[in-house]
ZAMARGU-4260 file (C-alpha; in steps of 0.2 Angstrom, whole numbers, plus 5000, padded with zeros to 4 digits):
<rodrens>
0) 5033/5051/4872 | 5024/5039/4860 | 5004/5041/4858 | 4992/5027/4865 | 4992/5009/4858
5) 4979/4996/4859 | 4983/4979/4863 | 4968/4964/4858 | 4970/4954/4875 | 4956/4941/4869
10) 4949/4935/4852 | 4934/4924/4852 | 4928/4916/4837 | 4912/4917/4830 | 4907/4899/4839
15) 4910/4904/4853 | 4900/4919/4852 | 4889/4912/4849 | 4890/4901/4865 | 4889/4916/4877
20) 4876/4914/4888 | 4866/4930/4893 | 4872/4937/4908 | 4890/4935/4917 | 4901/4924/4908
25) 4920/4918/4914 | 4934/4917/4898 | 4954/4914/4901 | 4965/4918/4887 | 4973/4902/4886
30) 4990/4909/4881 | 4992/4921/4895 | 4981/4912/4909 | 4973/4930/4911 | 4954/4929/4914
35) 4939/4940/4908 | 4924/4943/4911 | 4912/4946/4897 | 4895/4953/4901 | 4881/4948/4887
40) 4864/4954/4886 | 4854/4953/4868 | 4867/4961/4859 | 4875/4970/4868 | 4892/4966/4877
45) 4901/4974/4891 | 4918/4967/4897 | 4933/4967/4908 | 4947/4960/4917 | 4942/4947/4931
50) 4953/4957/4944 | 4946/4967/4960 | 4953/4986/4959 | 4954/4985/4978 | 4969/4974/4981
55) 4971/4962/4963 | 4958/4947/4968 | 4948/4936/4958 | 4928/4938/4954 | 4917/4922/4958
60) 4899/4922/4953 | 4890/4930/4969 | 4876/4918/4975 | 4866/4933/4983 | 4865/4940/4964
65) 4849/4937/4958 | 4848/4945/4941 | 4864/4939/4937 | 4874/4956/4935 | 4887/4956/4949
70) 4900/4945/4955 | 4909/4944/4971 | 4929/4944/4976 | 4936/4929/4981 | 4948/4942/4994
75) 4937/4956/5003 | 4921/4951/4994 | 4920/4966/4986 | 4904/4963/4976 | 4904/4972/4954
80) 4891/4975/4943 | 4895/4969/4926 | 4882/4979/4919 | 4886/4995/4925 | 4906/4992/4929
85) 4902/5001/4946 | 4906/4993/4962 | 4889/4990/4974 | 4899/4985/4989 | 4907/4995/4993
90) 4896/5008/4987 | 4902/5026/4978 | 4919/5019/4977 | 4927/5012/4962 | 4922/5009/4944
95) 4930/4995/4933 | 4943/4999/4920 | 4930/4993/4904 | 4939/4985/4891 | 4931/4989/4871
100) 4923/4975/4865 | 4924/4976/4845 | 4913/4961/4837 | 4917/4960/4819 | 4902/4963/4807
105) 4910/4952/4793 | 4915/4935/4803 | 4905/4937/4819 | 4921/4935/4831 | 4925/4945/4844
110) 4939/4954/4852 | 4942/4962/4869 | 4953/4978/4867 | 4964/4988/4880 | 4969/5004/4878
115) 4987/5009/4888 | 4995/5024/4888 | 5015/5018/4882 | 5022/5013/4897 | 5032/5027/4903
120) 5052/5021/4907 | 5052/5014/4889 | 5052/5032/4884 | 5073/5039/4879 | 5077/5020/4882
125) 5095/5016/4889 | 5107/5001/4882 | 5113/4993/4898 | 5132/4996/4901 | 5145/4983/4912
130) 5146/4988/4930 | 5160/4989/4941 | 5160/4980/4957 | 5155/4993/4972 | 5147/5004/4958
135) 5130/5001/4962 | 5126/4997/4979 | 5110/4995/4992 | 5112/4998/5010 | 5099/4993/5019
140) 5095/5004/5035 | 5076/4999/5043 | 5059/4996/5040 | 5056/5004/5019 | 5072/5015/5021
145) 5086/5009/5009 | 5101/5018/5005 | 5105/5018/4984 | 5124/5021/4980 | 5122/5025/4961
150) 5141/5030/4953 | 5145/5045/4965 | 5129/5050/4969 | 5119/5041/4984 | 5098/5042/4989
155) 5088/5037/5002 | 5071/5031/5003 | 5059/5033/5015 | 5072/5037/5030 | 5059/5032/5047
160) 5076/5030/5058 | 5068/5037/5077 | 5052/5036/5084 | 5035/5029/5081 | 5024/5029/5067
165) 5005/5029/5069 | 5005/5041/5084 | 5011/5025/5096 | 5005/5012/5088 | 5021/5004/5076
170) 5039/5007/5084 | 5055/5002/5072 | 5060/4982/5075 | 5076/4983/5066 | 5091/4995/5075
175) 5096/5008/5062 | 5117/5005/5058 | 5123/5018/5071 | 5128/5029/5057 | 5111/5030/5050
180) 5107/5049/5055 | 5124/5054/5046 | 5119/5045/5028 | 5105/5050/5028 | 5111/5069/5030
185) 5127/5066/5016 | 5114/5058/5005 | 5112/5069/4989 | 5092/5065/4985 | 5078/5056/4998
190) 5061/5050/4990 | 5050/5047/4998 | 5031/5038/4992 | 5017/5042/5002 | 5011/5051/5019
195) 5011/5038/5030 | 5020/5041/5046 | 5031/5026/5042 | 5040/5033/5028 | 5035/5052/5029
200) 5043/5053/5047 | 5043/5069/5056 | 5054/5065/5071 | 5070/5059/5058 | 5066/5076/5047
205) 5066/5085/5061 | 5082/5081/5064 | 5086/5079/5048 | 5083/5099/5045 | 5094/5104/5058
210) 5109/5096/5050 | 5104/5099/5031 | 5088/5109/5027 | 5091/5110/5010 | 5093/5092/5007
215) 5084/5091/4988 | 5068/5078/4991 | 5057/5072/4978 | 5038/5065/4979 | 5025/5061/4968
220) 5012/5075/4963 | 4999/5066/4972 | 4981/5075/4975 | 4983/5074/4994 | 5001/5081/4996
225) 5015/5072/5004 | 5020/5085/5014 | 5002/5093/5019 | 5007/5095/5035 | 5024/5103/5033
230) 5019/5120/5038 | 5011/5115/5056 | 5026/5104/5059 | 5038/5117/5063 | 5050/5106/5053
235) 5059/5116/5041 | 5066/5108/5023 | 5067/5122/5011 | 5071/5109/4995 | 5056/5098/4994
240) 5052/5094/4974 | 5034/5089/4969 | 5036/5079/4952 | 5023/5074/4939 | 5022/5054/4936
245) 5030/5043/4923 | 5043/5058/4919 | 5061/5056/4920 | 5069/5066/4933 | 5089/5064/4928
250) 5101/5066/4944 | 5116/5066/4932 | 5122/5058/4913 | 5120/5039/4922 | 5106/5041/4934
255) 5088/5045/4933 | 5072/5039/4944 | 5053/5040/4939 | 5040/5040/4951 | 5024/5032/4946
260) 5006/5030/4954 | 4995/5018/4963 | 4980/5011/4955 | 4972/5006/4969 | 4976/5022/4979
265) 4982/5036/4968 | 4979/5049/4979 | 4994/5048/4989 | 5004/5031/4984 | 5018/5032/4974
270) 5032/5020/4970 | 5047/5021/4960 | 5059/5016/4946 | 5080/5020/4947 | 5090/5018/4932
275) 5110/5019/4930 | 5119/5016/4914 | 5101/5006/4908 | 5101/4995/4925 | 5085/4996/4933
280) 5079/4996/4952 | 5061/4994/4954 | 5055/5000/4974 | 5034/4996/4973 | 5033/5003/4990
285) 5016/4999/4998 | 5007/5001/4983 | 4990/4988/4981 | 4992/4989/4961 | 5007/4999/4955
290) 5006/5009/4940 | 4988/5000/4939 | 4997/4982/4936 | 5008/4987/4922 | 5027/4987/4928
295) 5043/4983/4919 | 5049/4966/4919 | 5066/4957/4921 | 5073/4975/4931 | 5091/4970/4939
300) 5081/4973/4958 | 5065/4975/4965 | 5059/4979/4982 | 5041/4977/4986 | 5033/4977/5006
305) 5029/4958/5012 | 5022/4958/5030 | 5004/4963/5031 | 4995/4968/5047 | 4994/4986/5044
310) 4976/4988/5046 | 4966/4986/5064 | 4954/4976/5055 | 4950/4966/5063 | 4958/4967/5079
315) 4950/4982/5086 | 4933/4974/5082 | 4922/4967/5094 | 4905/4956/5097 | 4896/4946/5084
320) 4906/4935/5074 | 4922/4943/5081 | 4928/4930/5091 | 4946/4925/5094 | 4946/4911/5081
325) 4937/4921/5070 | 4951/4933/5069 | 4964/4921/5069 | 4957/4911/5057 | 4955/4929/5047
330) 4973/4935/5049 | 4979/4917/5045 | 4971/4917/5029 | 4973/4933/5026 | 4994/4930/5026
335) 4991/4917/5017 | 4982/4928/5003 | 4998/4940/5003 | 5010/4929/5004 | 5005/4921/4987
340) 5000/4937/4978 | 5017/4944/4982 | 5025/4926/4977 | 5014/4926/4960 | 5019/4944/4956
345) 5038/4943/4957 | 5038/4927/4946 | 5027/4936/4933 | 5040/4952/4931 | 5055/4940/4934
350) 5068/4951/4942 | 5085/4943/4945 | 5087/4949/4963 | 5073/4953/4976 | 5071/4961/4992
355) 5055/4960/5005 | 5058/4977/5015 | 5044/4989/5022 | 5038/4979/5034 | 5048/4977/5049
360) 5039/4984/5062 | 5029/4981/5078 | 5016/4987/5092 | 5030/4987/5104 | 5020/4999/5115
365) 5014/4987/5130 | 4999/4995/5129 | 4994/4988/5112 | 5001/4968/5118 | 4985/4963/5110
370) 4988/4968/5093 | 5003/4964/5093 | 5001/4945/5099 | 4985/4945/5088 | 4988/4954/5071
375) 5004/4939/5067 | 5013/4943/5051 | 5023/4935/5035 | 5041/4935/5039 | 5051/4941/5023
380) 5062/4923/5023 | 5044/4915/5022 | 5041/4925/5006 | 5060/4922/5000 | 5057/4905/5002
385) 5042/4902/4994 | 5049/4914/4977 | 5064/4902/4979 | 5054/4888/4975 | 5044/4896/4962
390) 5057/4904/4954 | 5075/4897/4958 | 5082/4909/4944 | 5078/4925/4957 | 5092/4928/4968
395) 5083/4934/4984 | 5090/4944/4997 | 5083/4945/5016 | 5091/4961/5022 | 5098/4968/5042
400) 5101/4981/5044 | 5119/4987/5038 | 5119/4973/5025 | 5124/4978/5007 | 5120/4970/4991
405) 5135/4974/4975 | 5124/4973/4958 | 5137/4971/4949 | 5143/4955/4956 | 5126/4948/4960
410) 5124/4950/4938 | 5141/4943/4935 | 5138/4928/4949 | 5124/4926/4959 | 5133/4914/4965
415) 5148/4924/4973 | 5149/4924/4993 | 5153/4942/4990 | 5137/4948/4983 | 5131/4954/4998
420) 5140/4959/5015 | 5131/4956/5032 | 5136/4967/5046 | 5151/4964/5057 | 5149/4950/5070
425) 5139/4957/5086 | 5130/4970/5076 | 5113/4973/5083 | 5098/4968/5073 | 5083/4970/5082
430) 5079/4982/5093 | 5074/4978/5112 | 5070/4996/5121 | 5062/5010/5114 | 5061/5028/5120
435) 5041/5027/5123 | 5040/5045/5134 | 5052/5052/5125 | 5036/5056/5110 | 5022/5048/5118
440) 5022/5066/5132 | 5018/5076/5118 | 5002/5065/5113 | 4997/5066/5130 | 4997/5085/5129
445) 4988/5087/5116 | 4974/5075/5124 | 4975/5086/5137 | 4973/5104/5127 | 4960/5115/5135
450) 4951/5115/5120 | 4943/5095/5126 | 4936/5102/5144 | 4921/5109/5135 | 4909/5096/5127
455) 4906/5110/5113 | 4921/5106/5104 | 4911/5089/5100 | 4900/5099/5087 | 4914/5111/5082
460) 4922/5097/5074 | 4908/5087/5065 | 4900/5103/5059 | 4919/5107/5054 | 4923/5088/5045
465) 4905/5090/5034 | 4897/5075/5033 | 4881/5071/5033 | 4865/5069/5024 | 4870/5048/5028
470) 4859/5037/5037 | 4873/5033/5051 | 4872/5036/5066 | 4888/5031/5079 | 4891/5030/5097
475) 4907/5036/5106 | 4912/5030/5122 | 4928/5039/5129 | 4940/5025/5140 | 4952/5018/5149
480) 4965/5008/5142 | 4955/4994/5147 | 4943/5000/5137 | 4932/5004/5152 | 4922/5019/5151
485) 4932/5033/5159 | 4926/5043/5173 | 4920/5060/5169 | 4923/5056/5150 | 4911/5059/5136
490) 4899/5048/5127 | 4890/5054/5114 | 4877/5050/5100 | 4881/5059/5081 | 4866/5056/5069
495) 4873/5061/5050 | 4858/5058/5044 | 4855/5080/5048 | 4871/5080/5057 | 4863/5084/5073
500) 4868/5074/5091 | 4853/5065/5099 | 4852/5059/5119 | 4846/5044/5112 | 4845/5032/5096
505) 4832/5039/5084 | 4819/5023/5080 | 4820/5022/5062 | 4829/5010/5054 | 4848/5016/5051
510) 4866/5009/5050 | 4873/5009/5067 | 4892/5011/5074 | 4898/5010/5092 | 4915/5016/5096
515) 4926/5014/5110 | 4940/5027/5113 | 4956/5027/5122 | 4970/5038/5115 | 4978/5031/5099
520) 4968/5014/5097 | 4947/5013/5095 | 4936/4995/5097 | 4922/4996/5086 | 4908/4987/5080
525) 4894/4989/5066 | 4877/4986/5061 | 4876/4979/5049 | 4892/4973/5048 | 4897/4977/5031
530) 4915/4986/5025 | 4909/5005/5018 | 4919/5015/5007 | 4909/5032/5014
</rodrens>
């Protein structure tokens, strides 16, 4: 591994300088379009690039600032201050990656530096080598889970092939190829990225470890561990591999995969890079900002999720300006948003072929008919579409399940029918019945544990999660699915501010948070109604 570089991202010459104005100033490096802010006061200059840590958007001028220090994103209105490089809304959260602002004593120009660690898959770099067709192949199987045939080895990725995910709240929408279960058992490595139930899935790795508990998986060594929750689970996989980021892991003399961090969430998202004979696969997962923005460019695939709608924001949010256009109007735009960043970001790393997967869910419980009729998302031939016609160099690919992708054809002629092979006519695609009881029993006896008669357990478990010293206060309303309250049901008042749990509201002024709750899936609102990282 090679030491740190530093890389001069703008260079301003004395005149313009000189033209800064005190304050918040907007530059674009003209020969990238990359933009900057450069923050001036007397002599002093503080600067960095004009992207939101959250989810990649761009900072506008914030008309609430009044000592011209903070600016406000254009795509959750995330509010910086430049001064400080600390985020103010939300508060506590982030703080802005500074660039060094060198300003040269002899000529008076000025140059904004960055400083990057070398970017990690250059490291022991690999001449690419012809491929034979059927050398290297992708199987799609569901939702994130891919199947990699790599020489004569073959990985999985993120196998969720039976049950929900989110307790009941996202059920598969594509049918698993029949022979799913049986691949995913013969497979000789599985990754998986993150913790979410819709790629860490304990009903497929339960069954999984009854075939083949020592299968060898690998996850990123994340500060909240993929598999936290093993030990409770009953589920037992006795081969599970944490591996530190931006390290080579080699599977044999032709194949190798690195896992690297979110940005945005490094705690627990990962994603992924696969190389065989110097061919790359790039799998971005969920990841908001992989590898904090720097990727490889020009890899032979790369996979990335497309859809949106994983949030109940703000679905399960009522009263105020949460009306039904409102939201509407919201998730629209919202898509919108997604579907260009995801559009932009493909044609800045140019890969030849790309696949939209991880996103191929729905609420398919009728219980949640609202969110699923509300929360609308992008379809991946939308994105493929709109890729098409911003880059008609990137062969993209809009998989079913069953459907297989040959690399090696698809570099020779992307062109070539054979390229990729759909299923056999009559295959089933989408699913149409789902086996709600067959998991949804178990939630219901857990809501039904002795420890919830006894109003007690309410305390137990604030005292238990630790926070306080906030001035909060919430409501909780047990209900129906209606979202009536429920007869006999408890409603309760929390006060964080010393943790205690008032009959009524306390008179002073405090932010305030009524929550109604049915099993799985709460309706909220807030005052005031502002996002809050705590």
């Amino acid at each position: 591994m090679t030491s740190q570089v530093s890389k001069t991202v703008l260079r301003l010459e004395a005149e313009d300088v000189r033209g800064l104005n005190d304050g918040i100033n907007f530059k674009k490096n003209q020969e990238d379009g990359k933009c900057y802010i450069i923050y001036k006061v007397k002599d002093k200059i503080r600067a960095c690039v004009n992207q939101c840590k959250h989810q990649g958007g761009l900072f506008i001028k914030d008309i609430e600032d009044l000592d011209g220090r903070t600016v406000r994103c254009t795509k959750h209105y995330w509010k910086l201050n430049v001064a400080t490089m600390e985020y103010v809304n939300p508060p506590d959260s982030f703080m802005q990656d500074e660039l060094e602002a060198v300003l040269s004593d002899t000529d008076g120009s000025l140059e904004l530096v960055e400083l990057n660690p070398p970017d990690p898959w250059t490291a022991e770099p690999r001449e690419a080598q012809e491929l034979h067709a059927g050398e290297i192949t992708l199987t799609y199987i569901t939702h994130a889970c891919m199947e990699l045939k790599a020489g004569n080895k073959r990985m999985m990725f993120d196998p969720w092939l039976i049950g929900p995910a989110f307790a009941r709240g996202w059920w598969l929408l594509h049918e698993p190829p029949s022979d799913a279960m049986d691949r995913l058992s013969q497979a000789d490595l599985i990754y998986i990225s993150h913790m979410h139930s819709d790629h860490l899935s304990y009903p497929t790795l339960q069954r999984l470890s009854k075939k083949r508990p020592d299968i060898p998986i690998y996850v990123g060594d994340t500060s909240r561990p993929v598999f936290w929750y093993l030990e409770k689970s009953g589920v037992n996989l006795t081969n599970i591999n944490v591996v530190p980021f931006g390290v080579w892991q080699n599977v044999d003399e032709h194949l190798r995969f690195m896992i690297l961090m979110d940005g945005i969430h490094p705690e627990m998202d990962t994603c992924l890079i696969v190389e065989y004979k110097g061919h790359m696969i790039l799998n971005t997962v969920d990841c908001t900002r992989p590898n904090n923005g720097r990727l490889p460019h020009g890899v032979d695939v790369m996979m990335s999720d497309f859809a949106g709608g994983a949030s109940g924001f703000p679905m399960t949010f009522h009263g105020g300006k949460y009306t039904e256009s409102w939201k509407a109007d919201f998730i629209k735009n919202e898509r919108k948003k997604l579907l260009n960043y995801k559009t932009q970001l493909v044609k800045s790393l140019q890969p030849k072929i790309y696949c939209p997967f991880a996103g191929y869910f729905t609420e398919a419980h009728p219980s949640d008919r609202y969110i699923k009729e509300t929360n609308s998302k992008n379809s991946a031939a939308d994105l493929n579409e709109s890729i098409r016609k911003s880059c008609p160099n990137i062969l993209t690919w809009t998989p079913v399940p069953g459907s297989v992708l040959d690399l090696a054809l698809a570099l020779k002629d992307p062109s070539n029918r054979r390229v990729i092979t759909e299923p056999p006519n009559g295959t089933k695609i989408f699913k149409d019945s789902w086996d709600f009881d067959l998991y949804l029993d178990e939630l219901k006896a857990s809501a039904s544990a002795e420890i919830f008669k006894y109003k007690s357990w309410i305390q137990f478990y604030y005292n238990w999660a630790g926070f306080k010293d906030y001035n909060l206060v919430i409501r909780v309303t047990e209900t129906d699915d209606d979202f009536k309250p429920l007869k006999g049901g408890y409603d309760y008042l929390v006060d964080f501010l010393d943790l205690s749990f008032p009959a009524v509201r306390p008179k002073r002024d405090h932010a305030y948070e009524e929550i109604k709750n049915r099993v799985n899936v709460m309706r909220m609102s807030r005052d005031p109604d502002v996002y809050h990282h705590k």
